[in-house]
Backbone atoms as SQL, in Angstrom:
CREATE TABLE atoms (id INTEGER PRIMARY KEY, chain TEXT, resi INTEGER, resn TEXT, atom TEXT, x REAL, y REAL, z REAL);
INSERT INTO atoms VALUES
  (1, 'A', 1, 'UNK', 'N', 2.855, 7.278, 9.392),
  (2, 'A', 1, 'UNK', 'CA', 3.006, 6.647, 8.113),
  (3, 'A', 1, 'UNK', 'C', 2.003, 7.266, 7.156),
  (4, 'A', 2, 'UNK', 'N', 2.315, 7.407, 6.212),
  (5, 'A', 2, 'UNK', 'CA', 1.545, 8.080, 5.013),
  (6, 'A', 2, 'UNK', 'C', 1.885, 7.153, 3.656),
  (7, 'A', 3, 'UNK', 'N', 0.803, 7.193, 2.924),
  (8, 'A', 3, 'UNK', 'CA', 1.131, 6.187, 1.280),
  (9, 'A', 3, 'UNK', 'C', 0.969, 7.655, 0.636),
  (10, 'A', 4, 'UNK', 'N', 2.042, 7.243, -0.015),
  (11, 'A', 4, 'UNK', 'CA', 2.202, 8.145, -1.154),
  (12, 'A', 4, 'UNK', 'C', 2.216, 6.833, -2.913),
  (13, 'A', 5, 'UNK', 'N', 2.168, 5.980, -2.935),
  (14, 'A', 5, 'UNK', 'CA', 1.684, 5.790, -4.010),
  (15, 'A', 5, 'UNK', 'C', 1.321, 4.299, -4.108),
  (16, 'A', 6, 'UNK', 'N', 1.069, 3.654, -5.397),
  (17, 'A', 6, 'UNK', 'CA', 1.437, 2.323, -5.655),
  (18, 'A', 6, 'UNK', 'C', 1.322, 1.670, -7.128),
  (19, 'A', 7, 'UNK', 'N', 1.946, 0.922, -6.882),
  (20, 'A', 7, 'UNK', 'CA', 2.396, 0.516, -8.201),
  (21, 'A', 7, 'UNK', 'C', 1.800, -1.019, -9.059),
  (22, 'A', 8, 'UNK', 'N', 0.993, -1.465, -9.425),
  (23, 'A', 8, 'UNK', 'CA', 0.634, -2.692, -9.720),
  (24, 'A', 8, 'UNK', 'C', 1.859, -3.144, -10.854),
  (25, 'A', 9, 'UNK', 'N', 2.082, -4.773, -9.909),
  (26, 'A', 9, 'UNK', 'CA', 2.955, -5.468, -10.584),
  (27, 'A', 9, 'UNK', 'C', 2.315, -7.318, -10.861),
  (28, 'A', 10, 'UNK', 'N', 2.953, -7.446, -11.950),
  (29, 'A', 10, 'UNK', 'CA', 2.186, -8.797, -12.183),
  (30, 'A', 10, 'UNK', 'C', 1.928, -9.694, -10.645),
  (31, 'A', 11, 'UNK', 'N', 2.831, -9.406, -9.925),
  (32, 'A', 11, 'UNK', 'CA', 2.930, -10.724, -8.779),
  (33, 'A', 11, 'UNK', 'C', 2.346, -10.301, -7.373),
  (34, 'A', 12, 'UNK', 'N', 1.667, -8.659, -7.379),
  (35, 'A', 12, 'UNK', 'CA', 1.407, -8.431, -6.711),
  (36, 'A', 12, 'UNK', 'C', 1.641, -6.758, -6.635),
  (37, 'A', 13, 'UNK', 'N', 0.808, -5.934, -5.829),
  (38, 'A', 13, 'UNK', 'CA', 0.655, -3.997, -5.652),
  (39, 'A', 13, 'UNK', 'C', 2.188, -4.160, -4.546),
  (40, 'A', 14, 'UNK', 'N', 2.663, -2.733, -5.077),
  (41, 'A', 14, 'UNK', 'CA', 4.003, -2.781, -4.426),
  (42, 'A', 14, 'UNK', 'C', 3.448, -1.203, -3.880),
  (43, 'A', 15, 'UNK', 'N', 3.508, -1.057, -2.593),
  (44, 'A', 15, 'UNK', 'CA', 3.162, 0.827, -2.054),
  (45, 'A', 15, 'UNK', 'C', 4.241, 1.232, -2.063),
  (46, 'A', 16, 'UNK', 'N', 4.158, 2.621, -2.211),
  (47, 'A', 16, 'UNK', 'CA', 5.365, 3.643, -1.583),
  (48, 'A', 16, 'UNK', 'C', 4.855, 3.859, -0.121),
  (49, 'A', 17, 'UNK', 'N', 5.349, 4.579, 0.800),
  (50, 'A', 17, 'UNK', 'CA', 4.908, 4.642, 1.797),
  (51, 'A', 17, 'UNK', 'C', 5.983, 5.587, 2.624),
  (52, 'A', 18, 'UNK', 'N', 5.711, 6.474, 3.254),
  (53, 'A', 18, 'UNK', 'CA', 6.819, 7.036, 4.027),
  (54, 'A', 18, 'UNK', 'C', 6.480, 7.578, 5.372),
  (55, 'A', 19, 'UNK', 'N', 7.310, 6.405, 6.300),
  (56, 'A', 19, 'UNK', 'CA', 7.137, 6.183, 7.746),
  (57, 'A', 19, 'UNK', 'C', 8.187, 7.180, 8.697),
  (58, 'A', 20, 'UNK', 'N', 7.360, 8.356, 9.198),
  (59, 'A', 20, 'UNK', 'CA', 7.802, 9.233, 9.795),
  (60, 'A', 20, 'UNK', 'C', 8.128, 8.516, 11.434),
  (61, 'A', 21, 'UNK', 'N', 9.901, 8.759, 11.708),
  (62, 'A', 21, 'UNK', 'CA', 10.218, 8.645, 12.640),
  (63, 'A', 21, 'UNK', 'C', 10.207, 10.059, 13.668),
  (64, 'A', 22, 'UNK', 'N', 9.299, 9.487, 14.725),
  (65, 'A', 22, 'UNK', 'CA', 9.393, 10.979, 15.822),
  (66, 'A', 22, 'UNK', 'C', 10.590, 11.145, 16.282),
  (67, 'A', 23, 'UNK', 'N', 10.851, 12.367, 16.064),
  (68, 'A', 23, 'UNK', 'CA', 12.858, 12.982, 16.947),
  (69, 'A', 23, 'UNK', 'C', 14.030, 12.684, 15.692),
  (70, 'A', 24, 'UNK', 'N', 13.528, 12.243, 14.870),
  (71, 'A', 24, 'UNK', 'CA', 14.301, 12.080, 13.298),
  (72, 'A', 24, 'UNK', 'C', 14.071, 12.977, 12.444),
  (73, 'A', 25, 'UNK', 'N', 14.891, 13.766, 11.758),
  (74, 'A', 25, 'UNK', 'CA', 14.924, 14.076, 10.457),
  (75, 'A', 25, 'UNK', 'C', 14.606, 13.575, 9.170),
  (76, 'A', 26, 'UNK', 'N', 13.983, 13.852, 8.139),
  (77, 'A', 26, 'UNK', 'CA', 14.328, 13.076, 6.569),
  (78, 'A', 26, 'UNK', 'C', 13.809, 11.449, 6.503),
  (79, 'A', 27, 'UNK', 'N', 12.473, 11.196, 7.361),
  (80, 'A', 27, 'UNK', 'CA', 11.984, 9.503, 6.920),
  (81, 'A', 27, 'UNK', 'C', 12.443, 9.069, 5.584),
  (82, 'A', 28, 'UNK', 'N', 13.009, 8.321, 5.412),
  (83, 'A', 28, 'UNK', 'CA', 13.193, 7.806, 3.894),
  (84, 'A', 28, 'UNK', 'C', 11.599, 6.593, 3.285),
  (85, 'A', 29, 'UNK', 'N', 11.688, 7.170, 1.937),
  (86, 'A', 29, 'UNK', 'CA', 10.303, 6.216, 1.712),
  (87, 'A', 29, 'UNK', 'C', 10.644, 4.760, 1.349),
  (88, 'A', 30, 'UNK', 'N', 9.594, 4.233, 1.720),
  (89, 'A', 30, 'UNK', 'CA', 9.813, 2.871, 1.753),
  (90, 'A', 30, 'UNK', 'C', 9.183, 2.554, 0.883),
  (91, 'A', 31, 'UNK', 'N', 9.650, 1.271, -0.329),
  (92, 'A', 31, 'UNK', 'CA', 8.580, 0.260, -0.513),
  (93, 'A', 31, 'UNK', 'C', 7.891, -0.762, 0.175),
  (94, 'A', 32, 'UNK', 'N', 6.669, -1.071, 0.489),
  (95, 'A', 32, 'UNK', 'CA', 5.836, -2.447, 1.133),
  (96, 'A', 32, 'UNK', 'C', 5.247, -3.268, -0.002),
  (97, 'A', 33, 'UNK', 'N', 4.785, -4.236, 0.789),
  (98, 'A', 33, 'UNK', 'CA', 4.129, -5.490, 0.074),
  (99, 'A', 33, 'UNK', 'C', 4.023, -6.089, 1.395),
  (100, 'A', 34, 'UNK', 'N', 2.160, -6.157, 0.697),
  (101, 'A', 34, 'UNK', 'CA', 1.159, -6.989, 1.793),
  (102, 'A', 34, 'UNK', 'C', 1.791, -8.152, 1.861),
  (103, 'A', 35, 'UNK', 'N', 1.860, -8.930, 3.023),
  (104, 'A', 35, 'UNK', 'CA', 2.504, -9.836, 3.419),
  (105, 'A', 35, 'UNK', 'C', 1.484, -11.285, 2.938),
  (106, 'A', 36, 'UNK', 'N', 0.166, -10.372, 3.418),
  (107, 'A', 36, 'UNK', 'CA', -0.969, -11.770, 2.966),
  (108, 'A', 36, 'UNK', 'C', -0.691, -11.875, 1.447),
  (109, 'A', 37, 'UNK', 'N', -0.437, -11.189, 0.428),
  (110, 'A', 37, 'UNK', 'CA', -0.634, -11.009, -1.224),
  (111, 'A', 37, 'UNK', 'C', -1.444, -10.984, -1.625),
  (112, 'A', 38, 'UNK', 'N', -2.309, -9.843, -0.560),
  (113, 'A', 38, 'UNK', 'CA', -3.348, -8.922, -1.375),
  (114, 'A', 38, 'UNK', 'C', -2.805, -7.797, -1.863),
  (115, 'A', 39, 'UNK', 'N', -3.441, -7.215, -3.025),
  (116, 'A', 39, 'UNK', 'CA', -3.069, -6.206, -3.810),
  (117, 'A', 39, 'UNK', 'C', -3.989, -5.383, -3.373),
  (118, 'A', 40, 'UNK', 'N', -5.037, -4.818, -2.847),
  (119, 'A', 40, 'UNK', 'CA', -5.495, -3.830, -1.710),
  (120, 'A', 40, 'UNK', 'C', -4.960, -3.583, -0.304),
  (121, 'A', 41, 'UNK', 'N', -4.962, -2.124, 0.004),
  (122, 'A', 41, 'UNK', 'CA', -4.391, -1.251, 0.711),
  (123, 'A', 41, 'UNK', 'C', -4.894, -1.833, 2.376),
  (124, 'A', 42, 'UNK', 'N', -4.402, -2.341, 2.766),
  (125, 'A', 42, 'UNK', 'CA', -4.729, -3.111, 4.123),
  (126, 'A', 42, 'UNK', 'C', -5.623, -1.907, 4.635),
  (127, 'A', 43, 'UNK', 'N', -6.449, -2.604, 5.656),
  (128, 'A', 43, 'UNK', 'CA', -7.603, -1.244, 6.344),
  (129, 'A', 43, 'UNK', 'C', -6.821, -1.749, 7.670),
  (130, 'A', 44, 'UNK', 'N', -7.132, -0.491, 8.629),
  (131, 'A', 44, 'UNK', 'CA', -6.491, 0.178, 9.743),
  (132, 'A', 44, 'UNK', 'C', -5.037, 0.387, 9.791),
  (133, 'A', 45, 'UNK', 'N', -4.658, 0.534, 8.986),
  (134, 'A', 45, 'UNK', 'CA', -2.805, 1.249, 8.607),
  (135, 'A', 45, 'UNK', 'C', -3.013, 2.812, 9.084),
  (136, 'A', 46, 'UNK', 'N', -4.536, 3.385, 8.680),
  (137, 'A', 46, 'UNK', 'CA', -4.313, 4.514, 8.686),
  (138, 'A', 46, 'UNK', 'C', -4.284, 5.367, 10.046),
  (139, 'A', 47, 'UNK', 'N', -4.458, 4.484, 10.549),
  (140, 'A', 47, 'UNK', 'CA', -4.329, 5.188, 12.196),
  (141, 'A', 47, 'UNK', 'C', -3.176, 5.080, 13.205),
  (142, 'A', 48, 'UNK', 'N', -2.157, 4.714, 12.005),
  (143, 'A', 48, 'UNK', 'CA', -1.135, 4.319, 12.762),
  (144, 'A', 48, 'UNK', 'C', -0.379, 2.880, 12.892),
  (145, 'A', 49, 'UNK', 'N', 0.578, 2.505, 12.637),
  (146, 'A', 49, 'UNK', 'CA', 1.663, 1.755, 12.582),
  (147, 'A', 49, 'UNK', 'C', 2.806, 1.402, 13.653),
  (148, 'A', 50, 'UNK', 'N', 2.779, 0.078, 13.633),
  (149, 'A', 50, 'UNK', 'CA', 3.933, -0.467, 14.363),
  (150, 'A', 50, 'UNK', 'C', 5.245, -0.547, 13.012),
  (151, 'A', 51, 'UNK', 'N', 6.174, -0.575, 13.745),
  (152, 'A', 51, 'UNK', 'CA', 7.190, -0.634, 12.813),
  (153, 'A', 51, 'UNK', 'C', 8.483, -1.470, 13.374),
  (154, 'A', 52, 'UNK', 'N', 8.542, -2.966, 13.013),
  (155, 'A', 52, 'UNK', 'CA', 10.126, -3.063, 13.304),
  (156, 'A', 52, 'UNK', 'C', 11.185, -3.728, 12.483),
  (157, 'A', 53, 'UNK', 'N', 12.038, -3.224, 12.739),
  (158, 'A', 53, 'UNK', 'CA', 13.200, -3.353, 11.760),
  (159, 'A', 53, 'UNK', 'C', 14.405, -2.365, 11.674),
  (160, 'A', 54, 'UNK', 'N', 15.030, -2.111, 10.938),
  (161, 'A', 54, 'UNK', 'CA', 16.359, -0.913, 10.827),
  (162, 'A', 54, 'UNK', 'C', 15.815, -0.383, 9.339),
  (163, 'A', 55, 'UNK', 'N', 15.133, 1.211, 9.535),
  (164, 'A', 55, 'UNK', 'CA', 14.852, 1.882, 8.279),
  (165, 'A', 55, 'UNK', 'C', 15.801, 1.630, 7.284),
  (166, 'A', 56, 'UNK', 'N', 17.490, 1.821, 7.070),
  (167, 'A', 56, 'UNK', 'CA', 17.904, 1.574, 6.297),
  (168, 'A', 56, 'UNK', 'C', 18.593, 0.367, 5.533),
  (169, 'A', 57, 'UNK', 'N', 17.831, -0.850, 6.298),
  (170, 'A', 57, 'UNK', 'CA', 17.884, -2.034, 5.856),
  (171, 'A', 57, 'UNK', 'C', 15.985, -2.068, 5.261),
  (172, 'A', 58, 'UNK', 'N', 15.691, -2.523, 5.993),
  (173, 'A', 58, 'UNK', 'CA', 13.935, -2.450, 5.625),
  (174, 'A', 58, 'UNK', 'C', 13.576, -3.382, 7.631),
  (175, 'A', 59, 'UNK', 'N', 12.292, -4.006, 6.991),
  (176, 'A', 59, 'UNK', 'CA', 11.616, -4.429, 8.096),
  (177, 'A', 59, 'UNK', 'C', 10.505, -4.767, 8.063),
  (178, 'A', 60, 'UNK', 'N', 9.510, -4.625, 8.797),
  (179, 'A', 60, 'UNK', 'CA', 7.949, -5.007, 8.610),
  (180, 'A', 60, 'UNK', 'C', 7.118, -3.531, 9.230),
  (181, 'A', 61, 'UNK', 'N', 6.033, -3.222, 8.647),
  (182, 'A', 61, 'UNK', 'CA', 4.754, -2.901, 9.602),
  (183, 'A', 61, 'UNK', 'C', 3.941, -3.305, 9.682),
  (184, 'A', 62, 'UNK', 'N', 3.271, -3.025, 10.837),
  (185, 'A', 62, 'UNK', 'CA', 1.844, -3.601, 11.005),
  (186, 'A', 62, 'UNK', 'C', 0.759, -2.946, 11.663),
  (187, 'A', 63, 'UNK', 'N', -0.088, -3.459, 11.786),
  (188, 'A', 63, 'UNK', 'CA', -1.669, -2.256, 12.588),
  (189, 'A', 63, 'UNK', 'C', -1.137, -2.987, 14.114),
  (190, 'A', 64, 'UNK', 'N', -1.670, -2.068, 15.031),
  (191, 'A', 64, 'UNK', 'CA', -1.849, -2.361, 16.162),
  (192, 'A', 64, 'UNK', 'C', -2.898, -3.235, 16.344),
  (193, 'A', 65, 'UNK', 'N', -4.178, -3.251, 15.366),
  (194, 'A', 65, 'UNK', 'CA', -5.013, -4.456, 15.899),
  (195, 'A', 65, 'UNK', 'C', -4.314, -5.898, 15.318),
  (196, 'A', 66, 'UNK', 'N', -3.182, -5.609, 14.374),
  (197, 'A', 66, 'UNK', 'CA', -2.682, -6.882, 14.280),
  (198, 'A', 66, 'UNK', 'C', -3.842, -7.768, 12.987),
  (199, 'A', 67, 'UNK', 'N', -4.217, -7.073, 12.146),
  (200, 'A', 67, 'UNK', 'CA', -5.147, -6.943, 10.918),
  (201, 'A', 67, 'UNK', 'C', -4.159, -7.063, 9.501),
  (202, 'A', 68, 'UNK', 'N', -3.246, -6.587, 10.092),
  (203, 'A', 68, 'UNK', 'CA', -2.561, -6.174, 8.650),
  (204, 'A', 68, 'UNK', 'C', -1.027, -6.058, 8.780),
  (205, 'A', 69, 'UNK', 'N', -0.008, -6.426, 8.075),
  (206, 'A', 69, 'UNK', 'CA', 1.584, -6.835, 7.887),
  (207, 'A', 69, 'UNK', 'C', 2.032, -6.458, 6.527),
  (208, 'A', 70, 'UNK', 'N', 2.881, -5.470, 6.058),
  (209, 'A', 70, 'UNK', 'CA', 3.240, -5.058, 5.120),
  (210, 'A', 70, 'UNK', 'C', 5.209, -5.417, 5.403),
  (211, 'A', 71, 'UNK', 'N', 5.713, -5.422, 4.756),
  (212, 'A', 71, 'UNK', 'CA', 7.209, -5.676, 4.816),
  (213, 'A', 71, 'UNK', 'C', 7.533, -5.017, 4.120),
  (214, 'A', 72, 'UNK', 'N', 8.594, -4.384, 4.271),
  (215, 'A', 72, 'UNK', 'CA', 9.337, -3.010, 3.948),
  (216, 'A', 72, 'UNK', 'C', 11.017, -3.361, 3.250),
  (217, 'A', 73, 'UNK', 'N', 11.102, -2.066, 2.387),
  (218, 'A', 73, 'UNK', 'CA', 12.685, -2.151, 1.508),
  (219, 'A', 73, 'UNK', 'C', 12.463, -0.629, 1.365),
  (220, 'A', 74, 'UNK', 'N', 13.847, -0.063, 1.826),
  (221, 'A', 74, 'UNK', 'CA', 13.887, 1.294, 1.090),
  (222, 'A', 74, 'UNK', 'C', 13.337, 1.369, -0.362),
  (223, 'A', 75, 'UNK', 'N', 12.816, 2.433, -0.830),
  (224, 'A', 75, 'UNK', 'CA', 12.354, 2.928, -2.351),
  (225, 'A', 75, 'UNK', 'C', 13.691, 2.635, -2.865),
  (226, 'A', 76, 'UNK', 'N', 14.677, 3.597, -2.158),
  (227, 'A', 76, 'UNK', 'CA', 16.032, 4.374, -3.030),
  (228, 'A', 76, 'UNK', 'C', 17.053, 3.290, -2.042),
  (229, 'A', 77, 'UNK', 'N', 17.819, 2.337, -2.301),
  (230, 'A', 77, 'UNK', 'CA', 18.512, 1.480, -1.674),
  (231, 'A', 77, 'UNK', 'C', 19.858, 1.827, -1.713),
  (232, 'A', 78, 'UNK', 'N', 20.125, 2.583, -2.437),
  (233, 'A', 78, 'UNK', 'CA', 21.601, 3.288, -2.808),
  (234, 'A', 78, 'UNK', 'C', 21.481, 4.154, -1.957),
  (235, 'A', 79, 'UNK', 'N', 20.467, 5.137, -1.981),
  (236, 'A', 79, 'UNK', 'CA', 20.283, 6.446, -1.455),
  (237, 'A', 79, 'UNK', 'C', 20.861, 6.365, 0.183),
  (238, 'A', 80, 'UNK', 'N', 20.762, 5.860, 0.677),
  (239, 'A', 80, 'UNK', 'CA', 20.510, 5.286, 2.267),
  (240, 'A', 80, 'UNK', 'C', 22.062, 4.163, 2.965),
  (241, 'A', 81, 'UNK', 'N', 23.003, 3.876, 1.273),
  (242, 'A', 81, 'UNK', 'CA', 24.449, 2.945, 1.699),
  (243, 'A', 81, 'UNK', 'C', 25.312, 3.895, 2.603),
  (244, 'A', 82, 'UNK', 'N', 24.938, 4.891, 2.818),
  (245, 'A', 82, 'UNK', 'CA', 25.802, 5.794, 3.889),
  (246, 'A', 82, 'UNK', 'C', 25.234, 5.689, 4.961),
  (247, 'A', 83, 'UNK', 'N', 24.147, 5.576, 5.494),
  (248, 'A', 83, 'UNK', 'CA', 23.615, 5.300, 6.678),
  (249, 'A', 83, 'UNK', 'C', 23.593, 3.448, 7.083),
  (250, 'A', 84, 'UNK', 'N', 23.930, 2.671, 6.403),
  (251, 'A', 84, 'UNK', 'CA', 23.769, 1.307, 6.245),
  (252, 'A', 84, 'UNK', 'C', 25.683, 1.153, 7.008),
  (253, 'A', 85, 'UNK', 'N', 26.547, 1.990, 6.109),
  (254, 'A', 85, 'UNK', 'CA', 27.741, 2.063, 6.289),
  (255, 'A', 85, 'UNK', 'C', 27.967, 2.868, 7.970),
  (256, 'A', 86, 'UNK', 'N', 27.449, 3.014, 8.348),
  (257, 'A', 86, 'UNK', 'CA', 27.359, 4.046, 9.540),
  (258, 'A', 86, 'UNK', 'C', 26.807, 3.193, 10.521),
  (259, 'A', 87, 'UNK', 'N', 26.114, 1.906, 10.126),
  (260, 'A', 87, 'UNK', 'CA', 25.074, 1.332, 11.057),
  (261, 'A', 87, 'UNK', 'C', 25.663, 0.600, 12.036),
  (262, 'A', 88, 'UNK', 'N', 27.301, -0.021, 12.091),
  (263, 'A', 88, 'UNK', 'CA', 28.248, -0.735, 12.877),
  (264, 'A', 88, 'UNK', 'C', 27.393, -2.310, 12.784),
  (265, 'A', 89, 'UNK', 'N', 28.598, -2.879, 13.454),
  (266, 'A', 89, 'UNK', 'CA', 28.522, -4.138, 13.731),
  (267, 'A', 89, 'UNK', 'C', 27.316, -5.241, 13.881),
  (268, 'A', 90, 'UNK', 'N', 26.883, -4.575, 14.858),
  (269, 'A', 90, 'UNK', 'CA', 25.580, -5.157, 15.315),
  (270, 'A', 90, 'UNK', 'C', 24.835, -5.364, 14.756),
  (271, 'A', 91, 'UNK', 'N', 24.055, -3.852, 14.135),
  (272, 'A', 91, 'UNK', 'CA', 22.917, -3.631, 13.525),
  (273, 'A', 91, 'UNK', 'C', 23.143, -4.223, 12.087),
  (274, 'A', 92, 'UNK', 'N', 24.219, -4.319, 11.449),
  (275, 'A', 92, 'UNK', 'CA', 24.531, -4.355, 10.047),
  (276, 'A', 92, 'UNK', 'C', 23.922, -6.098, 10.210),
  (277, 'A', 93, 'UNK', 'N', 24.571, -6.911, 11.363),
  (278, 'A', 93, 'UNK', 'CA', 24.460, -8.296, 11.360),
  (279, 'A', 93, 'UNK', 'C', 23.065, -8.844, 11.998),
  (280, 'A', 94, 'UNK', 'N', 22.440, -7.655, 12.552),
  (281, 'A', 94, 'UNK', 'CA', 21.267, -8.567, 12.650),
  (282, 'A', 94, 'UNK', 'C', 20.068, -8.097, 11.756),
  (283, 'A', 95, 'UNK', 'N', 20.261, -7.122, 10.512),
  (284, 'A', 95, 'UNK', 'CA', 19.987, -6.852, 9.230),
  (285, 'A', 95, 'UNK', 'C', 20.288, -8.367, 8.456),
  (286, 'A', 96, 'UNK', 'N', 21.632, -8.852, 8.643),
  (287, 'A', 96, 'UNK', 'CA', 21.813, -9.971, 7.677),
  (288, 'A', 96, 'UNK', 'C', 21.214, -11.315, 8.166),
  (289, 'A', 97, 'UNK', 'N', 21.122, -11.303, 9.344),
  (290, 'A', 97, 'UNK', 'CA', 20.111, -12.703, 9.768),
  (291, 'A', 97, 'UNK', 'C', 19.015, -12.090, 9.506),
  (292, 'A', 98, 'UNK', 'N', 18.372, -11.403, 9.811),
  (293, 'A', 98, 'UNK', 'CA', 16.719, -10.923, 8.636),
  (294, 'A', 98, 'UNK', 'C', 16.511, -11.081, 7.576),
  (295, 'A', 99, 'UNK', 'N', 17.691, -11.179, 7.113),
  (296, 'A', 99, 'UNK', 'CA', 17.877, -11.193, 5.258),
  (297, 'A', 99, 'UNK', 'C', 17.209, -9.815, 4.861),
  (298, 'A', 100, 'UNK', 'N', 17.687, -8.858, 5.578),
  (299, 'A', 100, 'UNK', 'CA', 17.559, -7.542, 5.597),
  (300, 'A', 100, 'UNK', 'C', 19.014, -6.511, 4.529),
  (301, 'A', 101, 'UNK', 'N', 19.708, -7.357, 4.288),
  (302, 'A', 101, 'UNK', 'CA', 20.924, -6.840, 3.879),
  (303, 'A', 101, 'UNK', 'C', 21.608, -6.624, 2.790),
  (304, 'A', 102, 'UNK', 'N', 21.146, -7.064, 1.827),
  (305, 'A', 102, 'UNK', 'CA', 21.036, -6.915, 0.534),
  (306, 'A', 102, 'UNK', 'C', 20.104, -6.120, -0.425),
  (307, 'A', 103, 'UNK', 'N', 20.239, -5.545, -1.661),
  (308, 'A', 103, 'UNK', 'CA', 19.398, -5.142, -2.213),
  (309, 'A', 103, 'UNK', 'C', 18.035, -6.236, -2.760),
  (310, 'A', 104, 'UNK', 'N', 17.235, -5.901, -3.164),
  (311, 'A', 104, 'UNK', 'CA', 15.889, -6.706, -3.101),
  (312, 'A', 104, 'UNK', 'C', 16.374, -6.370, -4.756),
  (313, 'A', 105, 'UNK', 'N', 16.249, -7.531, -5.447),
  (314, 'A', 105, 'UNK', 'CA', 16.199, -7.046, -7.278),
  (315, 'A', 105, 'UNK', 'C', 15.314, -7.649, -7.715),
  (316, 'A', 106, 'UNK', 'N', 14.530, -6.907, -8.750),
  (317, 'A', 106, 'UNK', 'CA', 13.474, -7.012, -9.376),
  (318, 'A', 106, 'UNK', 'C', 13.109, -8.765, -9.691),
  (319, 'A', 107, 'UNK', 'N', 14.125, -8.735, -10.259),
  (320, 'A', 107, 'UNK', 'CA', 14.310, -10.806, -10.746),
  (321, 'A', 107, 'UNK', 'C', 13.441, -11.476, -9.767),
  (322, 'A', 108, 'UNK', 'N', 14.916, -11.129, -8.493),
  (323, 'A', 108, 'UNK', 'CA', 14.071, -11.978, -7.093),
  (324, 'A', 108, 'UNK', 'C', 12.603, -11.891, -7.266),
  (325, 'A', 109, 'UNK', 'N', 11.903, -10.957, -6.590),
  (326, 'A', 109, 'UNK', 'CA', 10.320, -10.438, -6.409),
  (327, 'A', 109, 'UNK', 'C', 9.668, -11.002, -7.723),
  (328, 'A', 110, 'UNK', 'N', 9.869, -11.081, -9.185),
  (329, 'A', 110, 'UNK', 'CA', 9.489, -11.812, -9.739),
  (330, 'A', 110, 'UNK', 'C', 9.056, -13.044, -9.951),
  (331, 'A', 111, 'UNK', 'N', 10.144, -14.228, -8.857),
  (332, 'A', 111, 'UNK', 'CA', 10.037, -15.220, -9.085),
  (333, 'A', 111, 'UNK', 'C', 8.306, -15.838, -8.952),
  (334, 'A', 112, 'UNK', 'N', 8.105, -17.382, -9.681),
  (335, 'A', 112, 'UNK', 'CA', 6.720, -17.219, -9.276),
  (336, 'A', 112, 'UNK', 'C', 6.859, -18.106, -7.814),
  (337, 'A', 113, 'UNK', 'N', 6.062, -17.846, -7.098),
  (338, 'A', 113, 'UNK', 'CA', 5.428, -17.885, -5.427),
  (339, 'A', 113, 'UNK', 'C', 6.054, -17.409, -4.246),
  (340, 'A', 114, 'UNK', 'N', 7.324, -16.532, -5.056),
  (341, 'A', 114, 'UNK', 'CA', 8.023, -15.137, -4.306),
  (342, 'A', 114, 'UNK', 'C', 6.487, -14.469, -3.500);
């Protein structure tokens, strides 16, 4: 995992972040948001990441010491509806009990105590 940027938003720092899968091609970047709703860069991310979820739905990461929880949405959510469309049955539906399955819109994340 590598941060490549971030963005301050009234309700909270939104990262870019792009979580390299080993034996995969093309990681797609993700947006996160600290789960606690701190707007600083969680410490021990940098040594490495747990990751679960379906990249082209989103998901969570976290540190292995279990310090830190970021939750994940593709950057580009369009970019990635061909691999979402590709994902079959299963995966598509247990994306939608995550509430993994939809696009995330700005509105939503706005709300206040979103």
């Amino acid at each position: 995992m590598s941060k490549k940027g971030e963005k301050w938003t009234r309700y909270g720092t939104v990262f870019t972040v792009r979580v390299s899968t080993r034996g995969r091609h093309g990681a797609p970047l993700m947006k996160a948001v600290n789960a606690a709703g701190r707007r600083r860069w969680p410490q021990g991310l940098d040594g490495g990441v747990w990751v679960a979820g379906d990249l082209p739905f989103g998901g969570v990461m976290v540190a292995p010491d279990g310090g830190a929880m970021l939750f994940l949405k593709p950057a580009d959510w369009d970019k990635l509806a061909p691999q979402r469309a590709q994902a079959g049955a299963e995966r598509a539906g247990r994306a939608e009990r995550a509430g993994l399955a939809r696009k995330t819109t700005r509105a939503w994340m706005m709300r206040p105590g979103a």
